[in-house]
C-alpha positions in Angstrom: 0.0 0.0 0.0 1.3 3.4 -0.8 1.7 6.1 1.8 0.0 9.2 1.5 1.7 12.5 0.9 2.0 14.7 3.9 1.1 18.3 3.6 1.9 20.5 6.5 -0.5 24.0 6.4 0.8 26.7 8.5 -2.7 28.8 8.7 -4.1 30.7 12.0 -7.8 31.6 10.0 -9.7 28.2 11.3 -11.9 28.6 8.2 -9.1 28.8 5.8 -7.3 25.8 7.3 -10.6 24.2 7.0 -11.1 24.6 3.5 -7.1 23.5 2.8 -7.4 21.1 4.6 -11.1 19.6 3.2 -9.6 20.0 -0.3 -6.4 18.5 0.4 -7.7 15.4 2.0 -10.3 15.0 -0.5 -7.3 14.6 -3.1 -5.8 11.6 -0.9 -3.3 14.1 1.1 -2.3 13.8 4.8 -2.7 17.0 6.6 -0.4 18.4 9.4 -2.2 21.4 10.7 -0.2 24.1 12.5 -1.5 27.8 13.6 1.3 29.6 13.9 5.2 30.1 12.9 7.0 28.3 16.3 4.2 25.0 15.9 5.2 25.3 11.9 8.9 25.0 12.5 8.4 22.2 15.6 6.6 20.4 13.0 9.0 20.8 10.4 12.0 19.7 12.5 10.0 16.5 14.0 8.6 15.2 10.6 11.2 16.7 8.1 11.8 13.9 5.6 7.8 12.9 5.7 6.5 16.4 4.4 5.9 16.4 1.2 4.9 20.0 0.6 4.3 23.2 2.9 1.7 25.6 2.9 2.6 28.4 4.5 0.7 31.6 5.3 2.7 34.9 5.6 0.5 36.6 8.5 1.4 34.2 11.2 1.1 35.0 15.1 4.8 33.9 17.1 6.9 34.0 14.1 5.5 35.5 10.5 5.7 33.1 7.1 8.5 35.2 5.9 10.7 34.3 8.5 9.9 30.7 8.9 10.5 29.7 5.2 13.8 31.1 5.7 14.7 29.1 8.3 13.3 26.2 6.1 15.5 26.7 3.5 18.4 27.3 5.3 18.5 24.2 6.8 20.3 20.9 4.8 17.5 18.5 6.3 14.6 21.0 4.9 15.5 23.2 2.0 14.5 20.6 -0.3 10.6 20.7 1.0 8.6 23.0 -1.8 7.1 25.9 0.1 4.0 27.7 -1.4 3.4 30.9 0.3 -0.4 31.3 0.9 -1.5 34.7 1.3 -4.2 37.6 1.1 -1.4 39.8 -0.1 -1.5 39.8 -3.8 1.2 43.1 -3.5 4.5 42.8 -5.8 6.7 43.4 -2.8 5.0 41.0 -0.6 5.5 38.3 -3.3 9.1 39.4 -3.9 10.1 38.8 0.0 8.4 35.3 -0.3 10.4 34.7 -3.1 13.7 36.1 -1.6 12.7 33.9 1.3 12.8 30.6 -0.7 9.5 29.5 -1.5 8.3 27.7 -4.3 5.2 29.5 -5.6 2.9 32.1 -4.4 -0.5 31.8 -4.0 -3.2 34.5 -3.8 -6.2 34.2 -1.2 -9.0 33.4 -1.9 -7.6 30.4 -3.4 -9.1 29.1 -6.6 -8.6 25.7 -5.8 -9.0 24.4 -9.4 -5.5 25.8 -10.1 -4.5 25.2 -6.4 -5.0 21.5 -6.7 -3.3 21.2 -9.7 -0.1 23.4 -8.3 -0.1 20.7 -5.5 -0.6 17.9 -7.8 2.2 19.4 -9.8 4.3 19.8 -7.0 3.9 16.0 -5.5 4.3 13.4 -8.0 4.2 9.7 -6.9 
């Protein structure tokens, strides 16, 4: 039996992880929900080489998305896990400090989870 991909959604809007996480597990994904930066990066460091993809919202209470995905990609046991920045902020500079930051795509709330689930899909290949 295959295992199933584990997606790990760093989101403190309880509807919003919700609806990532409905969708997600819908398309056969494992979800690892955390609320804000310090759980996100516990998470990370426990369960490194299981993630298969984070989510990662840039408005997070403890420590913000920003800083977190730096701290992701700096490390040799995580920079390898592709990081989607999830976020209301659909500014140019906003995106341009997510991408100086390391992650892997940007995505625009509210999601249009047609094209989300296809990033993801994209993302994670069997």
């Amino acid at each position: 039996m295959k295992t199933k991909h584990k997606i790990l959604i760093a989101e403190d809007n309880v509807s919003n992880m919700k609806l990532l996480r409905d969708v997600l597990e819908h398309q056969g994904f494992e979800v690892i929900e955390t609320y804000d930066g310090k759980q996100a990066l516990h998470k990370i460091k426990e369960l490194n080489t299981q993630i298969s993809l984070i989510l990662m919202d840039i408005q997070l209470p403890e420590i913000n998305g920003i800083e977190v995905i730096k701290e992701i990609k700096q490390k040799e046991a995580t920079k390898y896990i592709p990081v989607f920045a999830v976020s209301a902020y659909a500014m140019q500079n906003e995106i341009n400090k997510a991408n100086e930051a390391g992650c892997d795509c940007y995505i625009t709330k509210p999601i249009n989870l047609k094209d989300f689930v296809i990033k993801v899909k994209q993302t994670i290949k069997d």
